[in-house]
N, C-alpha and C positions, 0 to 999 in steps of 0.2 A: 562068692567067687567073682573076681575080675573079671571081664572081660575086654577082648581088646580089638579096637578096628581100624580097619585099614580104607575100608572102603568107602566110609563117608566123608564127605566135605569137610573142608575147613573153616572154621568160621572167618568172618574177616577179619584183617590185622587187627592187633590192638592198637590206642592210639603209642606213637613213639614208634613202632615197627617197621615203619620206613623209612624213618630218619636211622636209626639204630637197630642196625641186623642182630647184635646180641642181646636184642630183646626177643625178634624172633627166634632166634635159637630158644631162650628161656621157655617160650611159650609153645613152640615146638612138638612136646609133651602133655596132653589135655586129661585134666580129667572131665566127664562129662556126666549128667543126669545117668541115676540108674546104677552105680558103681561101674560105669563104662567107661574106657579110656581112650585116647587117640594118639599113636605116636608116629608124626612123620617122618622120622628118622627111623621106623621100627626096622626095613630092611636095607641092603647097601645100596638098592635102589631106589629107594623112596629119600636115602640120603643124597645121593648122586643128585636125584631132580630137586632138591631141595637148596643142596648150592649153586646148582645150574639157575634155576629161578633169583638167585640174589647176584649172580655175574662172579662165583666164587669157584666156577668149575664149568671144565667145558661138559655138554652133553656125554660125549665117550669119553669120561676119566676113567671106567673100570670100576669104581668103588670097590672095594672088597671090605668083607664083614669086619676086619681090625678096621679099617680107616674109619666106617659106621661107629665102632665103637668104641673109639678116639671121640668124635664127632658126639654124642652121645654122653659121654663122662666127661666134655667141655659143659656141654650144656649143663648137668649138675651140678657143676661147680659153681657157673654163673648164678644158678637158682638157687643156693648156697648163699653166694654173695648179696645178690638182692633181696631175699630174706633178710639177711643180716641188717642189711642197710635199712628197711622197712621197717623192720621192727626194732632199730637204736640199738644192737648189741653187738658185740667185735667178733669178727668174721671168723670161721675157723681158719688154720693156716692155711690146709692142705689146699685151700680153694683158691690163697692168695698164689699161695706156690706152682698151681697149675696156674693160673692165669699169666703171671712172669716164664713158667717155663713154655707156655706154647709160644707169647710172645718171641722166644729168643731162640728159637729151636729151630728156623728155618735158617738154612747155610747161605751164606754168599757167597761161598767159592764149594767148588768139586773137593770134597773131600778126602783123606787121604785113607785107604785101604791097606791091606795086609795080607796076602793069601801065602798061605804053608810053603807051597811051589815054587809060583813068581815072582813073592818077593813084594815090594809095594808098589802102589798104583793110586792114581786119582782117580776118584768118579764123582757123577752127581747122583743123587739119591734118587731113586727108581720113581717114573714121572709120573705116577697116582702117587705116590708118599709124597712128592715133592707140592703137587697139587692139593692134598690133605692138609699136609702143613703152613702151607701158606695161609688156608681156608682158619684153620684154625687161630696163626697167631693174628689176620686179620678180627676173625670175632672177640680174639682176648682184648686185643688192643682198644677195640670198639667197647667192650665192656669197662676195661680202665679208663677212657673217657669220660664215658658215662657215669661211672661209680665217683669220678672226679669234679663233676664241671655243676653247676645251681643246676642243670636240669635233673640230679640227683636227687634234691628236695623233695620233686614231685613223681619222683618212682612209688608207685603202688602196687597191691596186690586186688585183683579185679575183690568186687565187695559181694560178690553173688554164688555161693556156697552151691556145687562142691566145687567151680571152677578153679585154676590154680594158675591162672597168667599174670602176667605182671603188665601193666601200661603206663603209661608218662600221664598223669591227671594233667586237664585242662578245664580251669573255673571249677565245678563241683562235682563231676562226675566221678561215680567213682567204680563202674562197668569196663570191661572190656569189649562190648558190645552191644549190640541191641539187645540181641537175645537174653544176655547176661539180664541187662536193666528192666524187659519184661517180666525176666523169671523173678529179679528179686521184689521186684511193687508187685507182681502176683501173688507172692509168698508173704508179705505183708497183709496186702488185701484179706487174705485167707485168713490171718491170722487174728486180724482184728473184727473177721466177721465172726468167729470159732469164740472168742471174748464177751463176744454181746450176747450169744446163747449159753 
């Protein structure tokens, strides 16, 4: 059985995480030692602070549990796509197709309405949606950069089993973190001492 938490740390970013927020999104979702998982997206509040920490939402947007889970099936799509990309094989659509449609989803103008009653109206879309979508088509965009530009080359998937992040390699590493890189020369260690007996 899964387990899942909310209450422990995060580890530190991976490398690329701060140059590119839709790397943190991808990585967002941990799997950890133990069949334990981490997801900081898991409620609309742990989303809320999670844009709020990247300058993608103020503290009081409201989150509520759709925008979470907007927020949430970005992220999959992305980790869709960088799979794809990582491993040399052509992307599913649905992943391209969400990454174009949040890109283009946020309005520029007040929109036009229609009620039974009064007839039509303009508005702008209610200021957590309108917040949500910005958030979002900025991380698509960020991610079509990425998926686009030579630093796509060096997109990987952390090398230290069960972790499932993805980081921008520099020279030969190929962890998402320290922890990653102790656990896996550990796991070697182990392995090659289990050999000589």
């Amino acid at each position: 059985m899964e387990e899942s938490l909310t209450e422990q740390p995060a580890p530190p970013p991976a490398q690329g995480e701060e140059e590119h927020p839709c790397l943190a999104l991808a990585n967002s979702a941990m799997a950890l030692p133990g069949g334990r998982t981490l997801d900081l997206l898991g409620t609309p509040g742990q989303a809320n602070h999670w844009l709020t920490q990247r300058d993608l939402a103020p503290v009081d947007a409201g989150m509520r549990e759709m925008c979470a889970t907007q927020l949430r099936s970005l992220r999959e799509q992305i980790r869709s796509l960088f799979a794809a990309r990582v491993d040399g094989v052509p992307a599913l659509p649905a992943a391209v197709s969400a990454i174009n449609d949040a890109m283009t989803r946020v309005p520029t103008a007040p929109l036009l309405r229609w009620d039974d009653k009064t007839g039509p109206y303009r508005t702008a879309p209610h200021p957590t949606t309108a917040i949500v979508d910005l958030a979002l088509a900025t991380l698509a965009a960020d991610a079509a950069d990425l998926l686009t530009s030579p630093a796509a080359d060096r997109l990987t998937a952390c090398g230290s089993p069960p972790c499932n992040r993805y980081l921008l390699r520099h020279g030969r590493r190929q962890w998402c973190s320290t922890r990653c890189g102790d656990r896996a020369r550990a796991a070697r260690a182990y392995a090659r001492r289990t050999e000589q007996h």
